[in-house]
C-alpha positions as CSV (number, residue, x, y, z in Angstrom):
1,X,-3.0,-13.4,-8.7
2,X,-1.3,-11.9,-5.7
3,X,-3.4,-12.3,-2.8
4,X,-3.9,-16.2,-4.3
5,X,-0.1,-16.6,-3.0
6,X,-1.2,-17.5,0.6
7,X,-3.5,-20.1,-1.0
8,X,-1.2,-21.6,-3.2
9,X,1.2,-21.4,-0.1
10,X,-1.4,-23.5,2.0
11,X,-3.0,-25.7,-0.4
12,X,-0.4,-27.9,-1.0
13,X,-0.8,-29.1,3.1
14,X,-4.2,-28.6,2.9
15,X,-6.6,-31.4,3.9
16,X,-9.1,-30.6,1.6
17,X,-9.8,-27.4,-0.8
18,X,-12.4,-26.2,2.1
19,X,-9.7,-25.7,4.7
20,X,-6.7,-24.3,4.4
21,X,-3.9,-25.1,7.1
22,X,-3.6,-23.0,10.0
23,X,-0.2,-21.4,8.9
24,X,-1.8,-20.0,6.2
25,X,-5.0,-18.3,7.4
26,X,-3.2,-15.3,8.5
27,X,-1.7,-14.2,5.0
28,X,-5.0,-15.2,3.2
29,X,-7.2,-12.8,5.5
30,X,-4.5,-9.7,4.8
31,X,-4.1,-10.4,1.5
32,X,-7.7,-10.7,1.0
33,X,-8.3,-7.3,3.2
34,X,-9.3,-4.5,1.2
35,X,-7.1,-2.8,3.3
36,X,-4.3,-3.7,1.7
37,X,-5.4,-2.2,-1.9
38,X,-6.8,1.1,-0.2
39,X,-2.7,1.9,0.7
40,X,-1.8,0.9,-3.1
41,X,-4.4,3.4,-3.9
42,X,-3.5,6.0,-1.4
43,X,0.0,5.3,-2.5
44,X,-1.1,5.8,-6.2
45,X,-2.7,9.2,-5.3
46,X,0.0,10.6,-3.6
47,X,2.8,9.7,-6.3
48,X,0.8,9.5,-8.8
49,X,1.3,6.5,-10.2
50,X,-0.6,4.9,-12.6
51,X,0.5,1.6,-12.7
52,X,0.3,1.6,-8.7
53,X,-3.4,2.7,-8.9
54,X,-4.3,0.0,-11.5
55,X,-2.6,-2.6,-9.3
56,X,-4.8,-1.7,-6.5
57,X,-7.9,-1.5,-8.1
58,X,-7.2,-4.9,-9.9
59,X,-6.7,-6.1,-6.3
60,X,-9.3,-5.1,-5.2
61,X,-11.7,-6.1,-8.1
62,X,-9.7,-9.9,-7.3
63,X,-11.1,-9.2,-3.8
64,X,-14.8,-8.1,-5.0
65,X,-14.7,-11.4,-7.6
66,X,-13.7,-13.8,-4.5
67,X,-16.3,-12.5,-2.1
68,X,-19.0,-12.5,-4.7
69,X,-18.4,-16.4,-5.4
70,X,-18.4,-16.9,-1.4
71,X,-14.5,-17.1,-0.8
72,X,-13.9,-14.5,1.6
73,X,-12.2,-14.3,5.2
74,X,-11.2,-17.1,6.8
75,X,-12.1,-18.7,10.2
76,X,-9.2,-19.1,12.3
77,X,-9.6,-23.2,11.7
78,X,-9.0,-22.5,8.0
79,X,-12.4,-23.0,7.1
80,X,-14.9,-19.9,5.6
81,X,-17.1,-18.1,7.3
């Protein structure tokens, strides 16, 4: 549900579910970056942590779920690719 925040924080403005507002483009696209679970699970190795590797890979299985049903990055206009 995490990297949903920056929708929820953008839908409420938002003119229509296909666009999100421009303040919110930004967070979407990092939070939907699988860069951001490859540090969790770099993070995870190097402490290892369980619970932080099962946070990333739930991340990024979140990400792989989103991109598979055609919600991935966002254009800078709020609209997908």
């Amino acid at each position: 549900m995490l990297p949903d925040v920056a929708l929820l924080y953008g839908i409420a403005a938002a003119p229509g579910f296909e666009r999100l507002p421009a303040y919110a483009v930004r967070p979407y696209n990092v939070l939907h970056s699988p860069a951001v679970p490859a540090v969790l699970l770099t993070l995870a190795a190097v402490t290892r942590s369980r619970r932080t590797a099962v946070a990333g890979l739930g991340w990024l299985g979140h990400i792989a779920v989103d991109r598979a049903f055609g919600y991935g990055p966002r254009r800078p206009d709020g609209l997908r690719y």
